[in-house]
C-alpha positions in Angstrom: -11.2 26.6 -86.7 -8.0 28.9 -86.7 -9.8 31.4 -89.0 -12.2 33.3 -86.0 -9.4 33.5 -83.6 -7.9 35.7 -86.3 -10.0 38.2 -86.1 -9.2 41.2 -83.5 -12.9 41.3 -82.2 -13.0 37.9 -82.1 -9.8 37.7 -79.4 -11.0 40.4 -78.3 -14.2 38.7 -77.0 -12.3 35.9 -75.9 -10.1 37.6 -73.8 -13.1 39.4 -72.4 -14.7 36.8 -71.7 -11.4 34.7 -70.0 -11.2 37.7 -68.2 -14.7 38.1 -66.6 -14.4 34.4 -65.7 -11.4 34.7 -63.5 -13.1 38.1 -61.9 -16.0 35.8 -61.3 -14.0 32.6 -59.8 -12.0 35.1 -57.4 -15.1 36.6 -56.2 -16.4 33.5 -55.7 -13.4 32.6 -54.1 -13.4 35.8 -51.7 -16.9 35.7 -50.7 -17.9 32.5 -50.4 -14.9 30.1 -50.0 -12.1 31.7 -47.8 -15.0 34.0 -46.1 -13.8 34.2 -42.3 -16.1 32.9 -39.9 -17.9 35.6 -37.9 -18.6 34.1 -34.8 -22.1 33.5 -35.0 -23.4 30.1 -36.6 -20.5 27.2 -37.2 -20.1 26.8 -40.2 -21.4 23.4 -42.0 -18.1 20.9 -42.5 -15.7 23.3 -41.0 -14.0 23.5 -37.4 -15.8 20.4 -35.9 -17.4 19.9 -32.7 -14.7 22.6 -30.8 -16.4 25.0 -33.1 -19.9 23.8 -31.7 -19.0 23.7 -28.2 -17.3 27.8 -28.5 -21.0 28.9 -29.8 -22.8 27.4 -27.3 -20.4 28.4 -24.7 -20.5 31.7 -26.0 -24.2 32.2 -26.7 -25.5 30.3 -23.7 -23.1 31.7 -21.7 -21.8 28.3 -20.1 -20.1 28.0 -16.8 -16.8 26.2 -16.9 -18.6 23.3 -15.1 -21.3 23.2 -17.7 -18.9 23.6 -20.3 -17.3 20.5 -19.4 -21.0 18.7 -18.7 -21.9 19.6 -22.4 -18.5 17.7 -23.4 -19.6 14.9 -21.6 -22.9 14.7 -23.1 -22.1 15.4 -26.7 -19.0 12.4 -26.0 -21.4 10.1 -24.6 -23.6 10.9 -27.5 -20.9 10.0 -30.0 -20.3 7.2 -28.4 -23.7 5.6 -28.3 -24.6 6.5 -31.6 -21.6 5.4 -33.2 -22.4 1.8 -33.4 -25.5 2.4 -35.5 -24.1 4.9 -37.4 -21.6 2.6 -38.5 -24.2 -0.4 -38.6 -26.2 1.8 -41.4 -23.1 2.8 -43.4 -22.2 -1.1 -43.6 -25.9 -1.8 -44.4 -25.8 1.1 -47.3 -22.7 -0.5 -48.7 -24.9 -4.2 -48.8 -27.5 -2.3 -50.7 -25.3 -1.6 -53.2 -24.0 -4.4 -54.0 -27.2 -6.0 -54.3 -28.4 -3.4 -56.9 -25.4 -3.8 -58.6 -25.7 -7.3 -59.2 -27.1 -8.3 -62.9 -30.1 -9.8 -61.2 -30.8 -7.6 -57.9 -33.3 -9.0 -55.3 -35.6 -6.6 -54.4 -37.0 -8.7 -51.0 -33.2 -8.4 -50.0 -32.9 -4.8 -50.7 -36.6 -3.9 -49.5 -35.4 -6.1 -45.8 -32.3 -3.7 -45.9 -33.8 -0.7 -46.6 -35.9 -1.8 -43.7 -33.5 -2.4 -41.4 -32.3 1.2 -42.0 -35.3 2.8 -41.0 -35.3 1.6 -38.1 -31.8 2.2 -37.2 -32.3 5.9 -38.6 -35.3 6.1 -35.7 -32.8 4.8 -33.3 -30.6 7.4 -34.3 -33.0 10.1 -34.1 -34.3 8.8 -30.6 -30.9 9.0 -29.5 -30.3 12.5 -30.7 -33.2 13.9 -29.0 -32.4 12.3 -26.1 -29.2 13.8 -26.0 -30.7 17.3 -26.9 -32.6 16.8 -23.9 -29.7 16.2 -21.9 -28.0 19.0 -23.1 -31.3 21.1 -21.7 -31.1 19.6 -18.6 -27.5 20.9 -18.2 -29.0 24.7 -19.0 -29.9 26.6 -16.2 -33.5 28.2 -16.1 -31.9 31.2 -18.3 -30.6 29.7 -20.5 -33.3 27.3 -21.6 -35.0 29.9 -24.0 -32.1 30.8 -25.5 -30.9 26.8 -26.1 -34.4 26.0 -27.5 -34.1 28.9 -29.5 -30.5 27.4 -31.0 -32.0 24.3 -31.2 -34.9 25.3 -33.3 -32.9 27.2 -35.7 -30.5 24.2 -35.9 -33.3 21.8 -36.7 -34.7 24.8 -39.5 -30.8 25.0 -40.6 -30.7 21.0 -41.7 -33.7 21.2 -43.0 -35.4 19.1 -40.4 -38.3 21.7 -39.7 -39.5 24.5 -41.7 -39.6 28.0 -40.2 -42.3 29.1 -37.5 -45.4 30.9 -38.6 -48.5 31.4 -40.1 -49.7 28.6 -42.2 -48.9 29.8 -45.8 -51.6 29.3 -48.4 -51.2 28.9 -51.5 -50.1 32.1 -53.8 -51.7 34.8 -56.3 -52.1 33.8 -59.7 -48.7 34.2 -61.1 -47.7 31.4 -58.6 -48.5 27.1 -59.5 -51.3 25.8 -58.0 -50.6 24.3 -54.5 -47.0 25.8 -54.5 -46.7 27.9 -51.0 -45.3 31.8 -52.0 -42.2 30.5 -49.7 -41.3 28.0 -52.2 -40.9 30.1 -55.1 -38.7 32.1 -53.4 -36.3 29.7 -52.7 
């Protein structure tokens, strides 16, 4: 094993290649870790619901009053959806230890699996309901504006795909019944 790494173009190429692994971790590093935030979108996982509150403020261009009404709205949200939130984590947990048992039950994992579904419309439910309070809050110019967030939000998660034209499906290069879109992804 010692016998390559004795030969200079064989540490050579080692070192080379050590080398452009470290330039490829710091860029990495640089671009897409420790990037500073621009302003524009929050960022997923970072800064919080401050963060959320400063865009919205910023690109709604929120009153102090309505600043303080969005507060209240995304608190009250919190607050009301916490309960099931924390009801389908427990439930998650129970599902798990059913399938990890050397003889899972599948009528008591198909009941909590159940039970989950209808918690996660709840949750929804109470989501868009607080969207729509949020709306409410807007005045008439700034409704286009927060449906326009709102939409690219939804697109962002992954809850909607992007407006426009019904795509149909690709050339011959491209699978049958894949859409050009997702190729490009």
């Amino acid at each position: 094993m010692d016998a390559p790494a004795k030969k200079p173009s064989t540490r050579w190429a080692i070192g080379l290649l050590i080398a452009l692994n470290l330039v490829t971790l710091a860029a990495i590093w640089l671009t897409v870790i420790r990037r500073p935030h621009d302003g524009g979108w929050p960022q997923a996982g970072r800064g919080g619901p401050e963060e959320v509150q400063m865009f919205l403020r910023r690109e709604l261009g929120l009153s102090d009053k309505q600043a303080k009404t969005f507060e209240e709205i995304r608190d009250k949200f919190v607050a009301g959806s916490r309960p099931t939130h924390d009801e389908i984590i427990k439930l998650k947990e129970q599902i798990l230890a059913e399938m990890f048992k050397p003889a899972p039950d599948r009528t008591v994992l198909e009941s909590l699996t159940s039970r989950i579904g209808v918690l996660q419309g709840e949750e929804q439910r109470l989501l868009f309901l607080h969207f729509l309070d949020m709306m409410a809050a807007c005045g008439p110019d700034q409704k286009p504006k927060f449906q326009s967030i709102l939409r690219e939000f939804m697109i962002r998660i992954g809850a909607l795909e992007p407006a426009g034209p019904p795509e149909q499906d690709g050339g011959p290069g491209d699978p049958p019944g894949e859409r050009p879109s997702d190729a490009r992804r």
